[in-house]
C-alpha positions as CSV (number, residue, x, y, z in Angstrom):
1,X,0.0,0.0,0.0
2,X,1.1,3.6,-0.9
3,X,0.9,6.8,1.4
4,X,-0.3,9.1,-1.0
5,X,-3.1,10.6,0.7
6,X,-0.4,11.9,2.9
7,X,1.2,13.5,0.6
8,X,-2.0,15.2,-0.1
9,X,-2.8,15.7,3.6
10,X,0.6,17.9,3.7
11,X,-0.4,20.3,0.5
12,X,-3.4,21.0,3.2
13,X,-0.8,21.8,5.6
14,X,1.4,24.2,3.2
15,X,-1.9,25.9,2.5
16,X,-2.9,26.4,6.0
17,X,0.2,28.0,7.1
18,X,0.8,30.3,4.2
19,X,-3.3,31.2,4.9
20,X,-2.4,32.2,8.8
21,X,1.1,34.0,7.9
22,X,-0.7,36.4,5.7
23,X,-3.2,36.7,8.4
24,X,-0.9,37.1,10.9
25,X,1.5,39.6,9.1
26,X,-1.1,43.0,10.3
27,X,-1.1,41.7,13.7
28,X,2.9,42.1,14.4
29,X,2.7,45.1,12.2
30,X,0.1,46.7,14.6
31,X,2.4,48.9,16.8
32,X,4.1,50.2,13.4
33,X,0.8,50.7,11.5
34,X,-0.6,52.6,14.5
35,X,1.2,54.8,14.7
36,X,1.5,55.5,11.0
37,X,-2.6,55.7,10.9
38,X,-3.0,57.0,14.2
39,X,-5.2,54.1,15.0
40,X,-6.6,53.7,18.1
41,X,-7.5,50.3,19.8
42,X,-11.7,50.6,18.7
43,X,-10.1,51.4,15.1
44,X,-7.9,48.4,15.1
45,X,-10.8,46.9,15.8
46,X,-13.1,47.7,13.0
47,X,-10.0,46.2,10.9
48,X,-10.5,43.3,12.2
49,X,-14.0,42.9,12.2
50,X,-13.7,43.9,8.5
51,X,-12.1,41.1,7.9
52,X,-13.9,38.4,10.1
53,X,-17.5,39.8,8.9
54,X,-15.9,38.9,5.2
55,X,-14.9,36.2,6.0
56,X,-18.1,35.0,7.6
57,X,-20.4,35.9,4.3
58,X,-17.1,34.1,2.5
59,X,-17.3,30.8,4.4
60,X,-21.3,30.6,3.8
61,X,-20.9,30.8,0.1
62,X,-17.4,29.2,-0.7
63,X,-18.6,26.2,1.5
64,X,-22.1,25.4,-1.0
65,X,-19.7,26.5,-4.0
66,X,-17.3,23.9,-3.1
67,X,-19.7,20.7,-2.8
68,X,-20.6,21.7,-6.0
69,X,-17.2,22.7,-7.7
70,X,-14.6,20.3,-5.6
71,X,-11.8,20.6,-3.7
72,X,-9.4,21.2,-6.4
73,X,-11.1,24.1,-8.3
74,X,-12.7,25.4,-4.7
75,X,-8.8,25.6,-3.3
76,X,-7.7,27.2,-6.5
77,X,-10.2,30.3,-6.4
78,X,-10.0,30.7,-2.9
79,X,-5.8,31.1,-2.5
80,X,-5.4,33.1,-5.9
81,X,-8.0,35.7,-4.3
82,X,-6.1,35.7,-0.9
83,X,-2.7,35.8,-1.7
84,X,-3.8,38.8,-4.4
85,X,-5.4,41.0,-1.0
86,X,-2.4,39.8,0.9
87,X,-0.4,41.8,-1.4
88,X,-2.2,45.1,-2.2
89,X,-1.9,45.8,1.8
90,X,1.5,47.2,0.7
91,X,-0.3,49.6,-1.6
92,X,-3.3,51.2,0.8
93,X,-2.5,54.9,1.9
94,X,-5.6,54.9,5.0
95,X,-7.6,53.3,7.9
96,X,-10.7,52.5,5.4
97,X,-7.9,51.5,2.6
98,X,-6.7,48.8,5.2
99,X,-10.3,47.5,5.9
100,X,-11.2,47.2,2.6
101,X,-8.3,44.7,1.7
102,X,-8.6,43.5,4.8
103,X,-12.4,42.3,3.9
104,X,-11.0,41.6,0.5
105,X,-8.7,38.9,2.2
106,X,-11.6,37.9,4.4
107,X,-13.2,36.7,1.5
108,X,-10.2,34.4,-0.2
109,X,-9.3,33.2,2.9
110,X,-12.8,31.7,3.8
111,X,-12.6,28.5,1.2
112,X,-9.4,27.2,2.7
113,X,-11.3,25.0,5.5
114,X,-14.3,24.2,4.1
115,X,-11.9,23.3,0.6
116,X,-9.2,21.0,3.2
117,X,-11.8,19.4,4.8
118,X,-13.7,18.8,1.8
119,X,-10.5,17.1,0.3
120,X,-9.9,15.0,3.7
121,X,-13.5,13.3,3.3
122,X,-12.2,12.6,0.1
123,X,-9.1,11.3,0.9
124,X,-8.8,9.4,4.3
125,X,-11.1,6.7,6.2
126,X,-12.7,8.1,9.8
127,X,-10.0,6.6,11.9
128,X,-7.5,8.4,10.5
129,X,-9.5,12.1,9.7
130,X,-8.6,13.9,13.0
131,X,-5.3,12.9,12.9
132,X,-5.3,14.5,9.2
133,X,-7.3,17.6,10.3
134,X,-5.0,18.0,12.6
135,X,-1.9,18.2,10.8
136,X,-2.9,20.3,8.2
137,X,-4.7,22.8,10.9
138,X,-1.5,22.5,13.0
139,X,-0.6,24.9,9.6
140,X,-2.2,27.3,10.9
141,X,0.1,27.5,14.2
142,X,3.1,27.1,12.4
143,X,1.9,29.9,10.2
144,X,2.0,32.1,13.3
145,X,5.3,30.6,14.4
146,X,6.7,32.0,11.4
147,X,5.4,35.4,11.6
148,X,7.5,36.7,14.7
149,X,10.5,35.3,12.6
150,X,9.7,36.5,9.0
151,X,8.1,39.4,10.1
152,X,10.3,41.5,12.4
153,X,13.2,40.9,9.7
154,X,11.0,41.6,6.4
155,X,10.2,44.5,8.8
156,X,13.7,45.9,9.7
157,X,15.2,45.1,5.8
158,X,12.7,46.2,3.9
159,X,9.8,48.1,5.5
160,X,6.2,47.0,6.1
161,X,5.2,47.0,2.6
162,X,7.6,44.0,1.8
163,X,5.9,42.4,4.1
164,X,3.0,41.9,2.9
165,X,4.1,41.6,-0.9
166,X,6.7,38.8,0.1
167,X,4.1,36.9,2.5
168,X,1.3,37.2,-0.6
169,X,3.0,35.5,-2.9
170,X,4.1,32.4,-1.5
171,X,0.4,31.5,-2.1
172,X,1.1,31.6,-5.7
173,X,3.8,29.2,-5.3
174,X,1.5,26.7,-3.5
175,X,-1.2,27.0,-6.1
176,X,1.3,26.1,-8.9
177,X,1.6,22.3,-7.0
178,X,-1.7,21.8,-6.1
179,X,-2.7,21.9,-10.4
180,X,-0.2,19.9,-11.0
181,X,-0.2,17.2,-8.1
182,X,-4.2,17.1,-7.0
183,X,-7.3,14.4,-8.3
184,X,-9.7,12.6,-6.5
185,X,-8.0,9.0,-5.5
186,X,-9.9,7.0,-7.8
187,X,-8.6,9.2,-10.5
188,X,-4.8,9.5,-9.1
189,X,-2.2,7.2,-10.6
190,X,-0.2,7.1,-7.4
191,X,-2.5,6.1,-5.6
192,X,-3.0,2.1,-5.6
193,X,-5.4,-0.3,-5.3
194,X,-5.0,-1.6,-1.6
195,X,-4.7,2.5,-0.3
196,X,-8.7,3.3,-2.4
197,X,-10.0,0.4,-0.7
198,X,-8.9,1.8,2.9
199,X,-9.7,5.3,2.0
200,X,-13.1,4.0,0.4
201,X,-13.7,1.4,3.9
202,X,-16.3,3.8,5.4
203,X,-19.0,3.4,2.9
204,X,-20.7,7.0,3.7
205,X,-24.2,7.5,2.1
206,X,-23.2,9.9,-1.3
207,X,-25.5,12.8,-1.9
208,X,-26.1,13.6,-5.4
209,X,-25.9,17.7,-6.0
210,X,-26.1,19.7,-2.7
211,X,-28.9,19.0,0.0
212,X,-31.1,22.5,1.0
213,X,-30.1,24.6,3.5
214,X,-33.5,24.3,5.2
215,X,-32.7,20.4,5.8
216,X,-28.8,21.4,6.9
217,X,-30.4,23.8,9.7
218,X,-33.5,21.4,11.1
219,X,-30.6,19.2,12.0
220,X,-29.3,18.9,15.5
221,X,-25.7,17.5,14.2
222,X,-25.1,21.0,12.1
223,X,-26.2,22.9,15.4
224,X,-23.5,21.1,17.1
225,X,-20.6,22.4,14.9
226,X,-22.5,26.2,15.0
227,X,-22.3,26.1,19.0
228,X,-18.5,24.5,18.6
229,X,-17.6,27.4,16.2
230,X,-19.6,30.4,17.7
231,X,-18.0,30.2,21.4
232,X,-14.5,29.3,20.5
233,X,-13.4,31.0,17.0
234,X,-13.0,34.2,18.8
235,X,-10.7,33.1,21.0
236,X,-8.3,32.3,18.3
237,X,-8.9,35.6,16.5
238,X,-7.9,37.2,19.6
239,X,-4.9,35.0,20.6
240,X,-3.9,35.5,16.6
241,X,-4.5,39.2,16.4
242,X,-3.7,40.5,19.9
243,X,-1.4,38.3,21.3
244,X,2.0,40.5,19.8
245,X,0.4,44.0,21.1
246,X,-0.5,42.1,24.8
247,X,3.3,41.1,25.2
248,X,4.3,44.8,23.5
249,X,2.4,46.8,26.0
250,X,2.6,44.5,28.8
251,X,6.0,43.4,29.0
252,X,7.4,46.1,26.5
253,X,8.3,43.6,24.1
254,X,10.0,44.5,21.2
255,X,8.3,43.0,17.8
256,X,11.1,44.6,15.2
257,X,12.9,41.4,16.7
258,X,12.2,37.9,16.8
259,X,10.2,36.9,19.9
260,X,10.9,33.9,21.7
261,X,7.8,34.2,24.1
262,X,5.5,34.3,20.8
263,X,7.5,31.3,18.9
264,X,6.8,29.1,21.8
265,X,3.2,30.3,22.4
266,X,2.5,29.3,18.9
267,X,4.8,26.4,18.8
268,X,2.3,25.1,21.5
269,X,-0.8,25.5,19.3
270,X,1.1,23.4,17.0
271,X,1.5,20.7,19.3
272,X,-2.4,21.1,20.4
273,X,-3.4,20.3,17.1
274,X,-1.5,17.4,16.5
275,X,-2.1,16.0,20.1
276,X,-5.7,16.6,19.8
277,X,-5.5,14.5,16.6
278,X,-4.3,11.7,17.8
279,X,-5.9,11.5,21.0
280,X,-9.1,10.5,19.5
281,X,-8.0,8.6,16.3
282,X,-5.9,6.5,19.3
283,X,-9.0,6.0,21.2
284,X,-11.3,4.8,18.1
285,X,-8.1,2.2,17.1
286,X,-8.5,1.0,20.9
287,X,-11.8,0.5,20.2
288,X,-13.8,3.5,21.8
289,X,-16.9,4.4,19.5
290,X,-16.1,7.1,17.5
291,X,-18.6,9.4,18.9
292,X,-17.2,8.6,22.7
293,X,-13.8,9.4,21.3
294,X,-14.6,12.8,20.0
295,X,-16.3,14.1,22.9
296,X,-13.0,12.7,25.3
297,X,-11.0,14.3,22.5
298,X,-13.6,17.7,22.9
299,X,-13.4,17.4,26.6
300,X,-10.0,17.2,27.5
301,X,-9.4,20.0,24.9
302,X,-12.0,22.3,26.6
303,X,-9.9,21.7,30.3
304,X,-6.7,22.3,29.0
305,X,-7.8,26.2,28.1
306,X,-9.0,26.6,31.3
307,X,-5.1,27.7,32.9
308,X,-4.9,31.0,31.1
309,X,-7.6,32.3,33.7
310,X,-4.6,32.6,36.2
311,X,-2.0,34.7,33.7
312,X,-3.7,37.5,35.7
313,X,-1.9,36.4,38.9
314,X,1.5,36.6,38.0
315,X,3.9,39.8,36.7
316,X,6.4,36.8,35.4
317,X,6.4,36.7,31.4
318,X,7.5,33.0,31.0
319,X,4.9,32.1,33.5
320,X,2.2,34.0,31.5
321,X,4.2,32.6,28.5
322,X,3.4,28.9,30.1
323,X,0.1,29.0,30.9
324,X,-1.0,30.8,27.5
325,X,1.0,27.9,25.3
326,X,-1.1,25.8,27.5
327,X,-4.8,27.4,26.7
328,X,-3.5,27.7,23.1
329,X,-2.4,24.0,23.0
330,X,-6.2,22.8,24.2
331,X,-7.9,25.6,21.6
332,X,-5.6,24.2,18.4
333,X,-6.5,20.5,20.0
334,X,-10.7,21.8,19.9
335,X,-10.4,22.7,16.5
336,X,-8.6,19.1,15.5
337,X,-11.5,17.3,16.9
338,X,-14.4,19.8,15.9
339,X,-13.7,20.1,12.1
340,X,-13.5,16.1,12.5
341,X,-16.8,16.2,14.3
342,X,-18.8,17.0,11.0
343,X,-17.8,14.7,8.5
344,X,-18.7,11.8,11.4
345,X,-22.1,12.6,11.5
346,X,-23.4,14.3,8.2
347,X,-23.0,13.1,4.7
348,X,-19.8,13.6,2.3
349,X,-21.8,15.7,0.3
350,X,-23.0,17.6,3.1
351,X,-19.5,18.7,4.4
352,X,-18.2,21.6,3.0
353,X,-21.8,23.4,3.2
354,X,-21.9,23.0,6.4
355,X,-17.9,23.8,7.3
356,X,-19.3,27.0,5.6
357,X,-22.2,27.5,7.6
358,X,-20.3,27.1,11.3
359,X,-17.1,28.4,9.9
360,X,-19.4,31.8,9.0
361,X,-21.2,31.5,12.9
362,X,-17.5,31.6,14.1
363,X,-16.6,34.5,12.4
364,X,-19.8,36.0,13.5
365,X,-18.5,35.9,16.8
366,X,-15.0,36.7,16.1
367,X,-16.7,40.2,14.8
368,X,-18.6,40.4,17.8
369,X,-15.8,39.6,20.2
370,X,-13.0,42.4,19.3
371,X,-16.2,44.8,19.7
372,X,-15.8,44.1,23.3
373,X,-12.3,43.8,23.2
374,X,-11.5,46.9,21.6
375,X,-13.9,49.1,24.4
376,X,-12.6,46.9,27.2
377,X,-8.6,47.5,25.9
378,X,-9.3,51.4,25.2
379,X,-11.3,51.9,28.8
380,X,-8.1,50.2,30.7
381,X,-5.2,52.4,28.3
382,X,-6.8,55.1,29.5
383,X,-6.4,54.4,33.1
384,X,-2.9,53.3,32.3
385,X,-4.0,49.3,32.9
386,X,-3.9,47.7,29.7
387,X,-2.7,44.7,31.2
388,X,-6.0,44.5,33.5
389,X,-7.3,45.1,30.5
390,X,-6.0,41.6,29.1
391,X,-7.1,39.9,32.1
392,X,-10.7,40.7,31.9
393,X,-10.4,38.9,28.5
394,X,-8.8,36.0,29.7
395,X,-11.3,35.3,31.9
396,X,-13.8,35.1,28.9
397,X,-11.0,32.9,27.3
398,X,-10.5,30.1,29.9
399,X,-14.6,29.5,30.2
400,X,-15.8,29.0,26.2
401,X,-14.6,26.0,25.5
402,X,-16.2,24.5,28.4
403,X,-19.3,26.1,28.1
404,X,-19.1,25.2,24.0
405,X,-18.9,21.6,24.9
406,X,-21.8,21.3,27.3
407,X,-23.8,23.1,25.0
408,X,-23.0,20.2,22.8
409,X,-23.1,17.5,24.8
410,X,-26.9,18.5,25.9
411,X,-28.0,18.8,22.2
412,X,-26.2,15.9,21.1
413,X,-25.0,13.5,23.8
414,X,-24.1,10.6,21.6
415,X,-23.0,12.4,18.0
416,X,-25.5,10.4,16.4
417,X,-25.1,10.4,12.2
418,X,-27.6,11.7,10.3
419,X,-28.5,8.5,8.2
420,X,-31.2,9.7,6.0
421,X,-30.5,12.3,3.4
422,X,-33.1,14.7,2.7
C-alpha cells in the first residue's frame, strides 16, 4: 500500500500555514501601523472585524460552491484571491484603505477550510480524519510561528510594505503544486489499489448535487458544529491578532525582533493540534466508538484552556508565557476534533456546506468579540491598565470551551449520524 493521501494531507498543511502567515503579518505590524494611521485600539478593531464579517459571508458561500465545484477548483479560487489581497496591503494609503483589503482577504481566505476538509473526506477513512485535520490545521500555528521570525526581519530590511508583498506571494507558489499534483483517489495514478480500498472502507451515504439549506439547519448535528464554532473561534482571533500588542504593551516587548515568548506560544498550538489529533484517532483504534472518542477528545481539549484564567496572577512573562502555550495548546486541540466532528455525522456531500455554515457563525462571533475587546482595551489604556485590560479577557478565554462543549453535549449526547438524506 502507498501513502499518498499523505502526501496530499501535507499540500493542506502548506496551504494552512501560508493562509495564517498572511493573516498574521497586520497583527505584528500593529504597533508600526498605528502609529503611522494614528489608530486607536476601537479602530484596530473595525479592521478586524472587517475582515472576520468577510470572511463570515465568504465561508457561507465558498462552502455550498465547493460541494458543488470540488476541492481542487474550490482551493484554487480561494488562494489566488487571498494571496492577491495579501499583497495590495503594501499599496493602501488609509484606515478604510486597510479594511477594505482586509475584507477583500476575508473573502479568499474563507474557502481554505471548508476546501481542506472537503479534500480529507475525500481522501482518508474516519480513523485516521482527526489525525489528518489535525496536521494540516496545525498549519495554521506554524503559520504564526513563522510570523515573529519572518516578520520582524521583512520589517527591519525592507519596510512594512515587503511584508505583505513577500508573505502574498508564497500562495502563488502553492497554487502552482496543487494543479499539478491534485485528483480525486480513484482518478490519481499514485495512488494504488490496496490504499482506495482503505480510503473508500467507510462506505458513507453519497448525496447527489447539494442538500437545501433548510434540511442542513433542522438538524441537531449542524447545530452542534455552529455552538462548537460560535464560542471558541474568537478566541483564536484574539490569541492571533492581539497576542503581539499584549506582550508589547505588557511586557514592553520589542516585535522589530524575533520573539521567543511568541514562537513558543504558537509552537504550542502546533503541538495542540497534532495532540488533539491523535488522542481520539488513538481512542477509536483502541476501540472507543467514535462518537465517545470525539467528545473525550472535545473534553480534554476544553480543560486544557482553562489555565490562562490565572496569567492575571503573575507579573512573570515566562509564566504568562506557560500558561498561554497551554490554553492555546487545548484551543488548536478543539479545532482538530471539531472540524473532524462533521464529516462523522453528516454526509460527504454535506461537508463543505456546512464547514461553511459554522465556519461563518465563528466569524460572526469573532466580529462580535473584538467589539468588546477593543472598548474593554481602550477603557483600561486610559487608566494606564492595559494589562488589566487583558485579564478581563482572559477570563472570557478560559470559560468558552467548556461552556461550547456542554452546550453540545446536551444537544447531542451521543454524535448520532444523520442517516437519511433529505
Amino acid at each position: 500500500m502507498r501513502n499518498y493521501r499523505w502526501v496530499i494531507c501535507s499540500m493542506l498543511f502548506f496551504a494552512t500555514t501560508i493562509n495564517y502567515l498572511d493573516r498574521q503579518v497586520v497583527g505584528y505590524l500593529k504597533p508600526i501601523l498605528e502609529k503611522q494611521f494614528n489608530w486607536t485600539e476601537t479602530d484596530y478593531s473595525h479592521i478586524v472585524m472587517a475582515f472576520t464579517a468577510s470572511y463570515a459571508i465568504g465561508l457561507l458561500v465558498f462552502g455550498r460552491i465547493i460541494d458543488k465545484i470540488g476541492s481542487k477548483m474550490g482551493y484554487t479560487i480561494s488562494i489566488a484571491v487571498w494571496s492577491l489581497a495579501a499583497i495590495l496591503h503594501a499599496v493602501v494609503k488609509s484606515t478604510l484603505g486597510f479594511g477594505i483589503i482586509r475584507a477583500f482577504l476575508g473573502l479568499g481566505e474563507s474557502g481554505n477550510f471548508p476546501s481542506a476538509i472537503k479534500t480529507v473526506v475525500e481522501w482518508f477513512p474516519k480513523q485516521e480524519r482527526a489525525m489528518a485535520t489535525g496536521i494540516f490545521d496545525s498549519g495554521s500555528n506554524i503559520g504564526a510561528v513563522a510570523a515573529p521570525l519572518i516578520i520582524p526581519w521583512l520589517l527591519g530590511t525592507f519596510g512594512w510594505q515587503a511584508a505583505f508583498i513577500i508573505t502574498g506571494s508564497l500562495g502563488g507558489l502553492w497554487l502552482i503544486g496543487w494543479v499539478l499534483i491534485y485528483d480525486k483517489p480513484e482518478n490519481h495514478k499514485k495512488v494504488s489499489a490496496a490504499e482506495l480500498a482503505l480510503i473508500k472502507s467507510d462506505n458513507e451515504p453519497l448525496v447527489n448535487g447539494t442538500v437545501s439549506w433548510s434540511w442542513l439547519f433542522g438538524l441537531k448535528q449542524t447545530w452542534v458544529f455552529i455552538i462548537g464554532k460560535f464560542f471558541t473561534d474568537p478566541i483564536w482571533y484574539f490569541f492571533m491578532y492581539w497576542l503581539p500588542s499584549y506582550f508589547s504593551s505588557a511586557f514592553h516587548l520589542d516585535l522589530k525582533k524575533p520573539s521567543p515568548p511568541l514562537i513558543i506560544i504558537y509552537t504550542a498550538a502546533t503541538l495542540g493540534a497534532l495532540g488533539g489529533g491523535y488522542l481520539s484517532s488513538f481512542l477509536i483504534k483502541r476501540g472507543w466508538p467514535v462518537y465517545k472518542a470525539r467528545k473525550m477528545a472535545l473534553l480534554i481539549s476544553a480543560l486544557v484552556v482553562l489555565p490562562i484564567f490565572a496569567s492575571r496572577y503573575t507579573e512573570n512573562i515566562w509564566i504568562v508565557v506557560s500558561l498561554i502555550s497551554l490554553s492555546i495548546a487545548g484551543n488548536a486541540a478543539w479545532s482538530a476534533n471539531i472540524y473532524t466532528v462533521v464529516s462523522d455525522i453528516l454526509p460527504s456531500g454535506a461537508v463543505s456546506s456546512v464547514i461553511g455554515i459554522g465556519g461563518m457563525a465563528g466569524a460572526i462571533g469573532g466580529v462580535l468579540f473584538p467589539i468588546a475587546i477593543g472598548l474593554v482595551l481602550d477603557h483600561y489604556k486610559a487608566l494606564n491598565q492595559i494589562k488589566a485590560g487583558y485579564n478581563i479577557i482572559f477570563i472570557y478565554c478560559s470559560l468558552s470551551f467548556l461552556l461550547a462543549w456542554l452546550l453540545i453535549h446536551f444537544l447531542l449526547p451521543k454524535m448520532t449520524p444523520v442517516t437519511k438524506v433529505s
